[in-house]
KEFISE-342527 format. One record per residue (C-alpha): residue in three letters; z, y, x. Coordinates in steps of 0.001 Angstrom, whole numbers, plus 500000, padded with zeros to 6 digits. Each point is the difference from the previous one (the first is absolute). Example, Ala and Ser with C-alpha at 12.3 -4.5 7.8 and 13.67 -1.06 7.14 Angstrom:
BEGIN
ALA507800495500512300
SER499340503440501370
END
This chain:
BEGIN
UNK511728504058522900
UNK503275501430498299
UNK500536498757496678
UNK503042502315499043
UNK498316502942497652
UNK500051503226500519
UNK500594502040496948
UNK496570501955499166
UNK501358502782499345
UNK502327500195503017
UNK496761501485502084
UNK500724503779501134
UNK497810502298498166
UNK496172500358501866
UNK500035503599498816
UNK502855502073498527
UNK500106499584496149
UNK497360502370497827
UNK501276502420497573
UNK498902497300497368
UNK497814496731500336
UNK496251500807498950
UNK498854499961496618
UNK497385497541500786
UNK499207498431503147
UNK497014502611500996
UNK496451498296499751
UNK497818502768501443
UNK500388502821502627
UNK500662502957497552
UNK503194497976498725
UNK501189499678503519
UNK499643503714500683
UNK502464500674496928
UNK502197497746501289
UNK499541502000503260
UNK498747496902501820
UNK497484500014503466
UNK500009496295499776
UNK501280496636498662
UNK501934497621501929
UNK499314496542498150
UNK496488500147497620
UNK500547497230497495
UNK496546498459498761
UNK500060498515496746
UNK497113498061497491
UNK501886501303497229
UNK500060503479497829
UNK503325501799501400
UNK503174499770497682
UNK503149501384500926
UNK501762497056499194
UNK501931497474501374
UNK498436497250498337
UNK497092501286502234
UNK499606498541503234
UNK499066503228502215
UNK502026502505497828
UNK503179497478500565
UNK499580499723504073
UNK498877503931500204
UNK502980501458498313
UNK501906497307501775
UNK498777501697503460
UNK500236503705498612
UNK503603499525499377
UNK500237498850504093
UNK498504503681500929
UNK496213498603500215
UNK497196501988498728
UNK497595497189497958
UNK496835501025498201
UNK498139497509497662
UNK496108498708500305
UNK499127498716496444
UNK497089497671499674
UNK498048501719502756
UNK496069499928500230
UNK499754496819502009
UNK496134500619500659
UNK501087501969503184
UNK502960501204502118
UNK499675503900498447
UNK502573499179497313
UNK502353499010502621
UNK500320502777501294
UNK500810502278497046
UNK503776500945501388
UNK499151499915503282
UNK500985497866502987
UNK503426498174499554
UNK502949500469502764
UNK501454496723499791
UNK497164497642498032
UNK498415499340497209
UNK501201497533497437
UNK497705497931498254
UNK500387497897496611
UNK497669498440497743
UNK502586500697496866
UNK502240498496497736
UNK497532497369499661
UNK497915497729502566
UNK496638502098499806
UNK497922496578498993
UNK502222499036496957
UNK500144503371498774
UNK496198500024500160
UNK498989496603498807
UNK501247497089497261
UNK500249496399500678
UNK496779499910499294
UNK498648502037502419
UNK499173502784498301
UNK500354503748500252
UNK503259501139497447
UNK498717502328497615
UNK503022502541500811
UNK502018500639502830
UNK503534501001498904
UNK500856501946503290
UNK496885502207499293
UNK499726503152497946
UNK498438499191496711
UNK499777496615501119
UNK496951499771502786
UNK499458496990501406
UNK497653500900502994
UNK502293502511501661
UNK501421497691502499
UNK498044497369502027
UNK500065496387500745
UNK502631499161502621
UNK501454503745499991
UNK502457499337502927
UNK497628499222502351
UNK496907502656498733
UNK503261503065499983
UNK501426498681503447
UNK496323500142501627
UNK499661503390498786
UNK502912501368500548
UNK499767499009503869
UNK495983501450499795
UNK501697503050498877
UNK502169500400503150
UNK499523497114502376
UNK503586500903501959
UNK501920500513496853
UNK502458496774499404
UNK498967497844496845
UNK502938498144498190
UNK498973497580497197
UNK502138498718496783
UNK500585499088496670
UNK498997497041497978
UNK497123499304501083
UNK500761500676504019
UNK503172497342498992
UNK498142497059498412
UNK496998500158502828
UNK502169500565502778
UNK498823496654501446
UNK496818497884499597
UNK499924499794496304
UNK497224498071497190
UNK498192503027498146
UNK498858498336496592
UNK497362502774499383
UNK498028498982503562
UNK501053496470499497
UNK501024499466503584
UNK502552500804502470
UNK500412503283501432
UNK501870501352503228
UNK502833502245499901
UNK499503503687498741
UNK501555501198503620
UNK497127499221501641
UNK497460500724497701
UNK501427503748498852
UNK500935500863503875
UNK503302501085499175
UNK502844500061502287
UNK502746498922498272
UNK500195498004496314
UNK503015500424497886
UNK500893497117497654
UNK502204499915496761
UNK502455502335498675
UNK499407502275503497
UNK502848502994499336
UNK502002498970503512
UNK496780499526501995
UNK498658502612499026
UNK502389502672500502
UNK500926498210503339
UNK496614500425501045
UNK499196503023498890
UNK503341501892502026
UNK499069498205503108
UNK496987501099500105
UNK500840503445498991
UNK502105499504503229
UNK496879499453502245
UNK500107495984500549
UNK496535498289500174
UNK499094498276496601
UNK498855497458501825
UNK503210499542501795
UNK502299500004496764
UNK499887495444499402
UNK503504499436498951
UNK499930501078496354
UNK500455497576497208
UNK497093499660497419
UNK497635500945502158
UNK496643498356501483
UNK497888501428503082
UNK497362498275502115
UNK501154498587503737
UNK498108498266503242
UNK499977496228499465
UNK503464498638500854
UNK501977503239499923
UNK503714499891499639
UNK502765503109499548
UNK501904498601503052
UNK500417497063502368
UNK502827498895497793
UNK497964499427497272
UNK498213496281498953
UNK496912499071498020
UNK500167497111497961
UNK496702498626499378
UNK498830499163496017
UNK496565499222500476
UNK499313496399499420
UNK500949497845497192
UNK503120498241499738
UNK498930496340501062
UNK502284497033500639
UNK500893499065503777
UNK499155497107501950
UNK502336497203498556
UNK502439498642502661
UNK501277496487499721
UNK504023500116499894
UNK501618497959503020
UNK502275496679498344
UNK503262500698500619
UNK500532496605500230
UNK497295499150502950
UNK501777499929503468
UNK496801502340501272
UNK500880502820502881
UNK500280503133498549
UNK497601501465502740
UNK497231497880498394
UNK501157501595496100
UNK498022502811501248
UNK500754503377497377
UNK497955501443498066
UNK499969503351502836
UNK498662499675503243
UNK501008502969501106
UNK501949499756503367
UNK502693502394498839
UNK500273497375497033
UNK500286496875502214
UNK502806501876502056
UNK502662500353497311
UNK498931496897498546
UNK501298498879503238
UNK503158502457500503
UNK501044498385496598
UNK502809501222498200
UNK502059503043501273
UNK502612498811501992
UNK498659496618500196
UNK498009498324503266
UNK496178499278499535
UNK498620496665499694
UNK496708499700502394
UNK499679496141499401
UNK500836497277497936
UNK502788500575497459
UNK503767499641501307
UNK499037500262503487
UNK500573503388501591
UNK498066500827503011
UNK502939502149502824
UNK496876502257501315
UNK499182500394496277
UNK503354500537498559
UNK500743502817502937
UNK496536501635498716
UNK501091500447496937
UNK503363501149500410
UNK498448502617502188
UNK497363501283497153
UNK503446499938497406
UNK501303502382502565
UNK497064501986500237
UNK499890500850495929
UNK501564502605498782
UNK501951498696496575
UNK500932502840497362
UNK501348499522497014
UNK498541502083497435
UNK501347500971496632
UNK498363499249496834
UNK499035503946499661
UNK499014500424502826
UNK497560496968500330
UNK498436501952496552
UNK499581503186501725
UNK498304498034503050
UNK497373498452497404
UNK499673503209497878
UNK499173502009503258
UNK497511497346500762
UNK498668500241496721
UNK499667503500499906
UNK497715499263503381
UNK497406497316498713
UNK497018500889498937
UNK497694497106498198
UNK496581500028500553
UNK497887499173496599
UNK496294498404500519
UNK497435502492501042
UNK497250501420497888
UNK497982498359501800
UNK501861496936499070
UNK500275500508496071
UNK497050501358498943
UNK498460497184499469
UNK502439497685499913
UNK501724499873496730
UNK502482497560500975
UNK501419502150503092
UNK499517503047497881
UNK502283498647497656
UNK502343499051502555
UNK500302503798501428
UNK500743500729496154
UNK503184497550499600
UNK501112501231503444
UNK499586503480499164
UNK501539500076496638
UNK503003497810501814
UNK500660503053502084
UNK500561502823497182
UNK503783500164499562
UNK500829503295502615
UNK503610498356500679
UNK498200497042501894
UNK496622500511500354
UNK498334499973503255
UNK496654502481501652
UNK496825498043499960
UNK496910500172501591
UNK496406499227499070
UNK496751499989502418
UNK497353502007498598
UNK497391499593502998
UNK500796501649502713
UNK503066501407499158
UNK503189499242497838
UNK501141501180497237
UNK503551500449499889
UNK503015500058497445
UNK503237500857499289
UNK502964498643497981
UNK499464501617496885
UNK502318503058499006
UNK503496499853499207
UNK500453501148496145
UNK501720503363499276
UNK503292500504499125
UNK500997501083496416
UNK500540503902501154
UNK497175499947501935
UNK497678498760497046
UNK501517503330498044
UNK499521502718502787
UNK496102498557499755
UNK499474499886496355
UNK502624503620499996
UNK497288501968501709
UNK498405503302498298
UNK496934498494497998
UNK498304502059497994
UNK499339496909497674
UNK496337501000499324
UNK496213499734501052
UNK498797502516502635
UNK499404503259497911
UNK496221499745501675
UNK499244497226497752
UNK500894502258496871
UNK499672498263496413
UNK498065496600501158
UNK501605496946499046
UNK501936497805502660
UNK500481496057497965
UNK502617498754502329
UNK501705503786500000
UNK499824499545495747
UNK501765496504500724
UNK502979501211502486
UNK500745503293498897
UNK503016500027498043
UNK500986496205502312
UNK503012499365502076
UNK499924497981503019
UNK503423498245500446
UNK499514497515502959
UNK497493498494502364
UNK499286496364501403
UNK499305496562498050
UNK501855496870501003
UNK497822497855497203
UNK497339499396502429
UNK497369498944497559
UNK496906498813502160
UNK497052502207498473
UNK502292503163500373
UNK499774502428503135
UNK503250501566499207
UNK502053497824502432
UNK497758500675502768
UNK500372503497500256
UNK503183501199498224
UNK501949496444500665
UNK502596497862498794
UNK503167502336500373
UNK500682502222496634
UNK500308503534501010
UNK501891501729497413
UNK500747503759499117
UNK503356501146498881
UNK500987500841496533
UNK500124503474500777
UNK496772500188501432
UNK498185498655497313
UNK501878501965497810
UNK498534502854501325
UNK496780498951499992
UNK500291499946496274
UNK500858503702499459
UNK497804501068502329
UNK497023498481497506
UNK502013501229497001
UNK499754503859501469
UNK497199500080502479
UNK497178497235498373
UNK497447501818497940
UNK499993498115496008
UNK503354498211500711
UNK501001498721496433
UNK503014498704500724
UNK498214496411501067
UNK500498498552503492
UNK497143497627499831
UNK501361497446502741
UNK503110499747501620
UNK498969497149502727
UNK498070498803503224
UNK498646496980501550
UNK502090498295497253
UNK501619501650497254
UNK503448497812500603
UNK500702499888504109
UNK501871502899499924
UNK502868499377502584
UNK499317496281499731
UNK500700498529503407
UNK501236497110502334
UNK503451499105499298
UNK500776499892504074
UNK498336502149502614
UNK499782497918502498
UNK498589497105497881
UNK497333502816498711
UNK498953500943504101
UNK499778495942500493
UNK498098498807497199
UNK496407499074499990
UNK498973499342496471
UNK496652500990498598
UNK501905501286496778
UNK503508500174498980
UNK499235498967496214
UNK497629497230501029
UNK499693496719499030
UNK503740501467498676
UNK502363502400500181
UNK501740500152503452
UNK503688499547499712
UNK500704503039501945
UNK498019501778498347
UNK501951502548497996
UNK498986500518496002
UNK502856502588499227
UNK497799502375497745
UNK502729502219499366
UNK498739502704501969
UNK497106500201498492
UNK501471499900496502
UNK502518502847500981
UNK496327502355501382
UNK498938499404496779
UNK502568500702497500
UNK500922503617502308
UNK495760500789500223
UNK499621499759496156
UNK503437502227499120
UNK498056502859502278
UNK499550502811497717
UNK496522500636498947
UNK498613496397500497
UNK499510497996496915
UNK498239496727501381
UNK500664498248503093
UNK497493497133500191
UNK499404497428502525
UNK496246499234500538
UNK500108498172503200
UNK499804496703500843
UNK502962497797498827
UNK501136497140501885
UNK501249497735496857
UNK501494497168502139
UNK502548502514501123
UNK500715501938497168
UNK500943497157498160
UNK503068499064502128
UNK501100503746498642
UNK499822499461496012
UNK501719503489499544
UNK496681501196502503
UNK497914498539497655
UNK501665501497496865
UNK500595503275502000
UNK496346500110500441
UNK498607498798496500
UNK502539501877497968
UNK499153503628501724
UNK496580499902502886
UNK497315497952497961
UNK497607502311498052
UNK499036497243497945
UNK497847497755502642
UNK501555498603503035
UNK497249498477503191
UNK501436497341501485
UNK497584498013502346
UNK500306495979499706
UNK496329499984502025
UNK499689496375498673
UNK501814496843497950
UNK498827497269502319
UNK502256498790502984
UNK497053499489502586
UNK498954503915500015
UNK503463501348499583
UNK501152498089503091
UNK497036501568501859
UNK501731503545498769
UNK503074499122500098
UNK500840500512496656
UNK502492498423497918
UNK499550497695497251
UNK499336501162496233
UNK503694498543499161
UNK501722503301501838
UNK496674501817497554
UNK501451498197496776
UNK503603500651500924
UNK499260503965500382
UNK498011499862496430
UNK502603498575498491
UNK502447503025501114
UNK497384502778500022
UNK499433498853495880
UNK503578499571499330
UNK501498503619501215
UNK496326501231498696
UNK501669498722496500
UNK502965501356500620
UNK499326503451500898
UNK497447499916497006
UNK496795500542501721
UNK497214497810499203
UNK498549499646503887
UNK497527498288502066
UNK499494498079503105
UNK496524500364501823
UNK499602497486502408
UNK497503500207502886
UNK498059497660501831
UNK497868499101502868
UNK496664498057499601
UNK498320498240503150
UNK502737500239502306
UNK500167497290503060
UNK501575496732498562
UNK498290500570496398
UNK498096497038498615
UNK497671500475497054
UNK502625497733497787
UNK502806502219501223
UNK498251503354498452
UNK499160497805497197
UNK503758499029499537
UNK500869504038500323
UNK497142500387496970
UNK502021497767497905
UNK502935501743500895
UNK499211503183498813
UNK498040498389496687
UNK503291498393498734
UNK502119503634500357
UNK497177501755498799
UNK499514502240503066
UNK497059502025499861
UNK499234501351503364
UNK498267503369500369
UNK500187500364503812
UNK499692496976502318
UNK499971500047504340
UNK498416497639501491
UNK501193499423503370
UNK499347502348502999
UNK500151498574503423
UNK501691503472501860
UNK500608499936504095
UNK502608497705501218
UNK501314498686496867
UNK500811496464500226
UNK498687499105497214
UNK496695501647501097
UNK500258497887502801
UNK499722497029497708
UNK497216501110498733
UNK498382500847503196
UNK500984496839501507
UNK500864497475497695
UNK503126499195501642
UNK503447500671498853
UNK502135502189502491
UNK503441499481498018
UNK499893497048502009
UNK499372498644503454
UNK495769500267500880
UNK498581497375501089
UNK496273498431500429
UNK500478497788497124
UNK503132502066498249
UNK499856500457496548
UNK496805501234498231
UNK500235503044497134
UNK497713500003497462
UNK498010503085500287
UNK497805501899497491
UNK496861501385501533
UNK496875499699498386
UNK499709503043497301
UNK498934498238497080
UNK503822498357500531
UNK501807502906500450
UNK497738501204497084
UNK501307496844497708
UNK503940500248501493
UNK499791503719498587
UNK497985498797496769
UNK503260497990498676
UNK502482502381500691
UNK497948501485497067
UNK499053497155497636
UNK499647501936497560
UNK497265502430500371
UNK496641498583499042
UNK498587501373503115
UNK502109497390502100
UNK498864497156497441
UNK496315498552501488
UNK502094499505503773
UNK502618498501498321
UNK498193497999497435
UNK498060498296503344
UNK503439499595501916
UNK501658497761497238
UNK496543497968499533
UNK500282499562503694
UNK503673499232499769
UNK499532497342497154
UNK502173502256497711
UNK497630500812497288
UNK503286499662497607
UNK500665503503501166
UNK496865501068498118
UNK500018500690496374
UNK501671502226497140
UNK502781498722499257
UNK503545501513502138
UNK500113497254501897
UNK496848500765501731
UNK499509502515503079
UNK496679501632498783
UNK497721499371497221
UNK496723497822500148
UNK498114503123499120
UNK499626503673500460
UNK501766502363497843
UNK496969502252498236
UNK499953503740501178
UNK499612502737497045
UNK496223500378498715
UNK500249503874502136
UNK500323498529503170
UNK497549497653499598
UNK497370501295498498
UNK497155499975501642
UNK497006501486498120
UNK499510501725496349
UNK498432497633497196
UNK498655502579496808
UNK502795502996501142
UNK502928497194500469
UNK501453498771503038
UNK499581496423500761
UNK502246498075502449
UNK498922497543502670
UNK499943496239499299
UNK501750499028502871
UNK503961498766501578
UNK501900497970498091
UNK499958496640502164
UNK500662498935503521
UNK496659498773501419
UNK498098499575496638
UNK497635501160498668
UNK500856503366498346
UNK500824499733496518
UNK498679502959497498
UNK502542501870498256
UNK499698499345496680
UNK501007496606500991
UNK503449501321501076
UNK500318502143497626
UNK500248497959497543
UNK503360498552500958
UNK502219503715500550
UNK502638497887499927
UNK499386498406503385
UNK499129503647501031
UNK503596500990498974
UNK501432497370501949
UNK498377500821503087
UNK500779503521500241
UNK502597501659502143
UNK503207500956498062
UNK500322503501501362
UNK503221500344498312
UNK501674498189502873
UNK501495502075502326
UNK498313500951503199
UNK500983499745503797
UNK500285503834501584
UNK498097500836503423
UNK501947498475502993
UNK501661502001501879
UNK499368499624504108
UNK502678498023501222
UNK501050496684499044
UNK502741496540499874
END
């Protein structure tokens, strides 16, 4: 497998260039006859409405191929009911390529509850049944019904964090890998740019899709045992790492014969240069200092026999490397994990140990009959390729077919700027890692730049606002390994975890310089960053912080804590609250100094694996004492493949070596939990009071109930106005019901209540406080 890159855009051209690129990617025959098209050569399928943008998965990779001379056409959230929809353009030359979305098709249908979202933000206006469950797999099947000989190529998010046997939360068990169950020939993980334009020329070239197994980032389905070539070695993963049988050392001191110190091998090869001893030196057959002539002439003969090199230093590293390159580990079968949590959390550690693409080696993993096989994920792009993919001709708009219907995640990217890709945080509940990695992959100044006035003169109610200028996380731009080759070696789960790697470099210069040239851009007012800020970084870069405060806060600035207690954050792998305090303490002093009275929102996770009940009550307190009034709350989402999801799964911890009795993770299961983890998060509506009120009784902390500050919640319920709870008419007056006010009791009347407005007062919300805005998708 070659590991040099080849430049993506180095490709000759499939076709000679068009006259211009299309307006739109064409999503029905009549726009490929005015593009003067008899057929497309790559169909991209897609659960998502069609924007021609590159924040857009299938716009990104279809202009992407357009520029290499490839006609692409677009299926948008196709009729899944039958195979008809499929074949809208017509049959594909090369394949069909099929993506859920942006999103993994069951958490942009359902909460962590279970339940079917209200709104789907990739939809126009907002419908949430215009994908189904498990989209990959239903599109895939159909596409193939469609036409059974056409090749089927799978990606995205979702194809990236199910690529193996994976624990779906919303079946509650463990399912198989979507290769087998969609049918498709080839799966495409990550950030897929150099696969897929590899890929996509060679087959354009007339090689056998299922011949092409050498690509990075890419997953396909092999006979039991297969290997690329002789030269290659599997390296078997699938038991538990157990302790050997315990060998009692020989006493040096004891005059015994060496021939009865028997080694640990009894491998005859073993025995034989045990008994050739050192190079250069005669063998001893017998008891020590007496040398046996017949022996002694033996061994001198197998000295002559050996070929002795001397190898340099570099080139004993290239020997291993090569091997390396050639091992493939094989992780327990499905079979094997499905319902055994232990090994299943085994195969997690083991996979997530093999992510970084400058070391990582192919695995394997048995589903029945046949293996499923992976390999080393994708190297990252270079700065200059980033820009020629992000440079391409969007038209930075919706499909005109979906005329004036309302697109929510469209609304929230329009006038945004992506500036990088990757996330070397590696935060356990977050699936960035898995499929974009740990390596930041940055664009250029220029680039971005660009990007900027193209919104300014092309993006329909432009106001001179770029909304975000961010990614992943709003402050990895250019951030990277001080060394190279220390980057390619290293095998840490997170580069910021449990602290801030020493060669890790925190230079946020670059970033400062982007954003003092994007704001002086002529017709742009506002630059503001909305991502995700990662607040243990920017504060080794206090003219960052006061860069960022004094010019790119509109007021409220997310930053995402996800808890206050050490035993959940070191299941995230999150830092402590003192790096929290220490960026407070900045973000309100340059706040002061640039004059702008601003605010940190703070978000947080309920329920997630390591949470006790005392540790959300502890977070409660927390946000009591700086009077933080949350308006939206998450409670934890276990998503495919996250580690932190297999916590929850299997109650084990995978930052750490598995084994039968390894360390056990508290895990939050039971609803009426997760329902009470969520509940304190927001103390202070009264709707959260009765669960909470019954937690601290159970707890033995009834001093958290009462009225004075000290207290969580009150001992009773605050009284609604007499028009919402009226219940009847009493001579042409409306009477409310006698009923609330106590936890467990009977209910009291009003008039009893009543009588005492003061106690009403101090019950009631103070709406003057300010409130948290939405969150935004994406989060440190």
């Amino acid at each position: 497998m070659n590991i040099a890159p080849k430049n993506i855009f180095s490709y000759p051209r499939h076709r000679a260039a068009a006259k211009a690129p299309a307006p739109f990617l064409p999503m029905s025959r009549a726009e490929m006859d005015t593009l003067g098209w008899d057929s497309c050569d790559v169909i991209l399928v897609t659960g998502d409405a069609y924007i021609d943008h590159p924040s857009f998965g299938m716009a990104l990779v279809g202009r992407l191929l357009e520029h290499q001379g490839f006609r692409v056409g677009i299926i948008s959230q196709p009729d899944w009911h039958s195979a008809e929809a499929f074949r809208v353009l017509g049959k594909p030359n090369l394949y069909f390529g099929v993506t859920a979305g942006n999103m993994d098709s069951m958490v942009n249908r359902y909460t962590s509850d279970r339940k079917i979202r209200s709104e789907d933000a990739y939809t126009p206006d907002g419908d949430p049944n215009k994908r189904p469950d498990r989209a990959l797999v239903v599109y895939a099947q159909r596409a193939r019904e469609a036409y059974p000989d056409t090749n089927v190529v799978i990606g995205s998010i979702e194809a990236s964090l199910r690529r193996i046997a994976h624990y779906d939360y919303w079946s509650d068990k463990v399912r198989r890998s979507v290769l087998p169950d969609s049918k498709a020939d080839i799966l495409l993980f990550g950030n897929a740019e150099r696969a897929l334009v590899d890929l996509t020329h060679r087959l354009a070239a007339g090689e056998d899709i299922k011949d092409i197994r050498d690509l990075r980032g890419t997953a396909f389905m092999t006979p039991p045992g297969w290997l690329p070539s002789a030269d290659w070695e599997e390296t078997n993963s699938i038991k538990l790492d157990t302790p050997g049988k315990v060998e009692a050392h020989t006493d040096p001191y004891a005059m015994i014969p060496e021939k009865e110190a028997k080694c640990s091998t009894d491998a005859p090869e073993a025995n034989a240069n045990a008994a050739a001893g050192p190079v250069g030196m005669p063998g001893i057959a017998g008891t020590p200092g007496v040398i046996n002539a017949a022996d002694a002439d033996a061994a001198i003969n197998v000295v002559k026999q050996q070929a002795i090199r001397i190898m340099s230093r570099e080139e004993r590293q290239a020997m291993l490397k090569d091997k390396h390159l050639r091992t493939v580990i094989r992780l327990p079968s499905y079979e094997d994990i499905k319902d055994d949590p232990v090994m299943y959390a085994h195969a997690s550690r083991v996979f997530h140990l093999e992510a970084n693409p400058g070391n990582a080696k192919a695995l394997v993993q048995a589903h029945g009959n046949r293996d499923v096989w992976l390999n080393p994920p994708p190297l990252p792009l270079a700065m200059d390729e980033m820009d020629g993919v992000y440079d391409r001709a969007y038209a930075r708009a919706p499909h005109p077919s979906y005329g004036k219907a309302r697109i929510p995640a469209w609304e929230m990217i329009r006038f945004s700027v992506n500036i990088m890709r990757g996330c070397f945080g590696g935060c356990t509940f977050c699936s960035i890692t898995e499929h974009e990695g740990r390596i930041i992959q940055s664009r250029s100044e220029p680039s971005i730049l660009r990007e900027i006035e193209e919104i300014r003169d092309k993006v329909k109610g432009f106001t001179g606002t770029i909304s975000d200028l961010g990614g992943p996380t709003a402050n990895m731009y250019r951030l990277a390994c001080k060394d190279k080759k220390i980057e390619e070696s290293c095998r840490r789960l997170s580069c910021v975890y449990p602290s801030i790697c020493s060669n890790l470099g925190t230079d946020h210069s670059k970033l400062i310089s982007l954003y003092r040239k994007a704001r002086a851009i002529p017709g742009v007012k506002k630059i503001l960053v909305s991502s995700g800020l990662r607040y243990d970084l920017a504060v080794r870069s206090p003219e960052y912080v006061k860069e960022l405060v004094t010019h790119h806060v509109g007021g409220l600035l997310k930053i995402a804590p996800e808890h206050t207690e050490t035993g959940p954050l070191s299941k995230m792998m999150k830092p402590g609250m003192g790096a929290y305090d220490e960026f407070k303490a900045m973000f309100h002093k340059y706040s002061k100094e640039a004059g702008k009275e601003q605010y940190l929102i703070p978000y947080f996770i309920a329920a997630h694996p390591g949470t006790t009940d005392e540790d959300m009550l502890n977070l409660a307190l927390w946000l009591k004492k700086y009077d933080f009034k949350l308006d939206q709350v998450q409670t934890f989402m276990p998503t495919p493949m996250a580690l932190a999801t297999t916590m929850y799964h299997t109650r084990k911890n995978p930052l750490k070596k598995i084994t039968a009795d390894s360390e056990v993770v508290e895990t939050v299961r039971a609803g009426k939990v997760r329902k009470l983890h969520k509940a304190f998060l927001r103390y202070h509506a009264p709707e959260n009071w009765e669960i909470i009120h019954d937690a601290l009784i159970r707890m033995g902390r009834r001093d958290l109930i009462g009225s004075s500050d000290r207290h969580l919640i009150p001992s009773r319920q605050p009284l609604l106005p007499v028009a919402s709870t009226a219940t009847g008419i009493a001579n042409g007056k409306r009477i409310a019901a006698p009923k609330m006010n106590t936890f467990g009791k009977k209910p009291v009347p009003r008039t009893t209540a009543a009588a005492n407005p003061a106690r009403v007062t101090s019950l009631s919300y103070n709406a003057a406080k300010p409130k948290a805005a939405p969150a935004k998708a994406g989060r440190k």
